[in-house]
C-alpha positions as CSV (number, residue, x, y, z in Angstrom):
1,X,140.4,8.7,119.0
2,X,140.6,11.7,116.7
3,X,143.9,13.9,116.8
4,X,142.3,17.3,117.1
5,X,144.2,20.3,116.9
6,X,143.6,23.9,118.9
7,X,143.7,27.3,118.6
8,X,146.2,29.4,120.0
9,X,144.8,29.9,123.9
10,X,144.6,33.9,123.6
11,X,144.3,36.2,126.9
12,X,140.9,37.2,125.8
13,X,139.8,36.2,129.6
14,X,141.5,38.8,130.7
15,X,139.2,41.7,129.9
16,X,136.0,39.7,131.1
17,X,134.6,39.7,134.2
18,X,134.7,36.9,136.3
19,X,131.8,34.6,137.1
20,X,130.7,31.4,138.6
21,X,129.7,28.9,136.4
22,X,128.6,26.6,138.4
23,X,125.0,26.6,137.8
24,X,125.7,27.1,133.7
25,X,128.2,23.6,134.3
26,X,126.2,21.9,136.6
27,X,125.7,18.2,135.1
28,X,128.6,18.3,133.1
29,X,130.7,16.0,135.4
30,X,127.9,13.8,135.4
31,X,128.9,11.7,132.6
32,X,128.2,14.7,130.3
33,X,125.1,15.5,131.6
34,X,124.5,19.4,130.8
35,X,121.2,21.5,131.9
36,X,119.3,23.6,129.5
37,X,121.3,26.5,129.4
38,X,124.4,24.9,128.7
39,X,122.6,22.6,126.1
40,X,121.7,26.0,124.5
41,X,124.8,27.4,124.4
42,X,126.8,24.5,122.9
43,X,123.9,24.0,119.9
44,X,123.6,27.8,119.3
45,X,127.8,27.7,118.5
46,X,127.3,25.8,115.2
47,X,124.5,28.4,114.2
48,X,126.5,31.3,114.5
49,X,129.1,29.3,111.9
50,X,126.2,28.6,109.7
51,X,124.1,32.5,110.1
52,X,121.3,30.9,111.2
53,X,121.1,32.6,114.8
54,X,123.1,34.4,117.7
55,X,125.5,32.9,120.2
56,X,123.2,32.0,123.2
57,X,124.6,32.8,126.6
58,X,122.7,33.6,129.2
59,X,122.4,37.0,130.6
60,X,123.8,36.7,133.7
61,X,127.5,35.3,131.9
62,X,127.6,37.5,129.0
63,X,130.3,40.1,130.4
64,X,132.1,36.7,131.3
65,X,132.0,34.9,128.2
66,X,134.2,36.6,125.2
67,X,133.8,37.0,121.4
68,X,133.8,33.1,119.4
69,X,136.4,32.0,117.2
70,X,136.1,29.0,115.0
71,X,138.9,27.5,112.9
72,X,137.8,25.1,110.1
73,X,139.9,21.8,110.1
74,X,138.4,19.9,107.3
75,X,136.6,17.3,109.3
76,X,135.4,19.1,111.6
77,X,135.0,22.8,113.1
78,X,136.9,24.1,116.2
79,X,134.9,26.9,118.4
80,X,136.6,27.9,121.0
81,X,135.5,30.6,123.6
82,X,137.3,32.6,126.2
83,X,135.9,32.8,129.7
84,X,136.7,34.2,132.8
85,X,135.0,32.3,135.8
86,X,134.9,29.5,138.3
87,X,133.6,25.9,139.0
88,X,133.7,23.8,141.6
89,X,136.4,26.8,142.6
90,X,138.4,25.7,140.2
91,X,139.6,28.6,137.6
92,X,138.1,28.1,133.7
93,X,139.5,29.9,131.0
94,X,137.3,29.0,128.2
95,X,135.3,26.8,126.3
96,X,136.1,24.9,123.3
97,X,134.0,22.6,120.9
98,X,134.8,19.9,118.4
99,X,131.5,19.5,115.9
100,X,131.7,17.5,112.9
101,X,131.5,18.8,108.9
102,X,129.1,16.1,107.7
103,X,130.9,13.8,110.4
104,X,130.0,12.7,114.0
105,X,132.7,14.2,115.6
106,X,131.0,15.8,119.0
107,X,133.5,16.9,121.9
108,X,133.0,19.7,124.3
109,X,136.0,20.9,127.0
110,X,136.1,23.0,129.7
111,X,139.3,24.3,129.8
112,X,140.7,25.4,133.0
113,X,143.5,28.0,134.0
114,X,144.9,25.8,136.5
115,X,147.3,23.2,136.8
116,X,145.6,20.0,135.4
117,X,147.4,18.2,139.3
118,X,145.3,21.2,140.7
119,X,142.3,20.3,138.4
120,X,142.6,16.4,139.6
121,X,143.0,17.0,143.1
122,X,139.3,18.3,142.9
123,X,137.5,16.7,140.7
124,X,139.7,13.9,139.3
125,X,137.7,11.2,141.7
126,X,134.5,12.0,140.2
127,X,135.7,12.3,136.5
128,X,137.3,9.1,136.4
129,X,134.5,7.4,138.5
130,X,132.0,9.1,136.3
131,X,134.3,7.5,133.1
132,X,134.2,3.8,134.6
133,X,130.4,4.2,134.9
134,X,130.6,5.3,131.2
135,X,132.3,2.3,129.9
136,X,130.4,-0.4,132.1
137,X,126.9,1.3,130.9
138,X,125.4,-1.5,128.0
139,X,123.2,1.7,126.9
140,X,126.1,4.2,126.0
141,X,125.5,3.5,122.4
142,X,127.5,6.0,121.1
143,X,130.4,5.4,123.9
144,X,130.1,8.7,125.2
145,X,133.3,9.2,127.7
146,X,134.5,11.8,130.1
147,X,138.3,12.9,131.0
148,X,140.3,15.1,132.6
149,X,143.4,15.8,130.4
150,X,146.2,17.9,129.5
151,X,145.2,19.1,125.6
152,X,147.2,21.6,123.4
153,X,144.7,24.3,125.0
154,X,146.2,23.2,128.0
155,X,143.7,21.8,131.3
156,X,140.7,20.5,130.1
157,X,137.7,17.9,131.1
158,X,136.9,16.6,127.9
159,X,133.4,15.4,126.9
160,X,133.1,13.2,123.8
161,X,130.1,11.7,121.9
162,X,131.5,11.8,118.9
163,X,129.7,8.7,116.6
């Protein structure tokens, strides 16, 4: 796996208001499985890098999700978003992307602001049944896993489809 390294986790949540994000993350613990607005927002992160087009979040979230910041790391580019909200009642803190420069690298977290044996307790069943599923599937081509783990960011649930 690729040693990817973080940003400093700022207290940029603090000013936003908070949200649930449940219907923006809904899929996600699904072996990856984002809806359209999600999708949206994860592709549109690379086009802000590259001036080609705004940061697309949806309305309804936009007082909850704070200003980008992006940290070239050779390889790849580190996005990382504050965020004040909740899923599955579970506090998140932010968002944070791996993408690759003119590499496959492809990882999105979901970082929480909770104690990753707090984050476990709810959905650590699902993650790591939705990870076996993952590695048994013949047509994951590109290996695509889930996790919940304890990053330098701190809680996260880690999707990677890096290539």
């Amino acid at each position: 796996a690729l040693a990817l390294a973080s940003l400093p986790a700022g207290s940029g949540a603090a000013a936003l208001e908070r949200a649930s994000f449940d219907a923006f993350l809904a899929g996600f613990e699904n072996g990856c499985d984002v809806g359209p607005a999600f999708a949206a927002f994860s592709s549109s992160v690379t086009n802000v890098k590259d001036g080609i087009g705004p940061l697309n979040v949806p309305r309804e979230l936009r007082a909850s999700i704070g200003a980008l910041q992006m940290a070239n790391h050779g390889e790849y580019t580190e996005y990382f978003l504050p965020a004040n909200g909740t899923w599955h009642g579970l506090q998140v803190r932010g968002f944070e992307f791996f993408f690759g420069n003119n590499s496959g690298v492809n990882v999105m977290n979901v970082l929480f602001g909770e104690s990753l044996a707090n984050v476990r307790s709810v959905i650590g069943a699902k993650i790591d049944a939705e990870a076996a599923r993952l590695a048994a599937d013949p047509e994951n081509f590109i290996q695509r896993t889930i996790e919940l783990g304890q990053w330098k960011s701190g809680p996260a649930l880690s999707c990677d489809q890096s290539t």
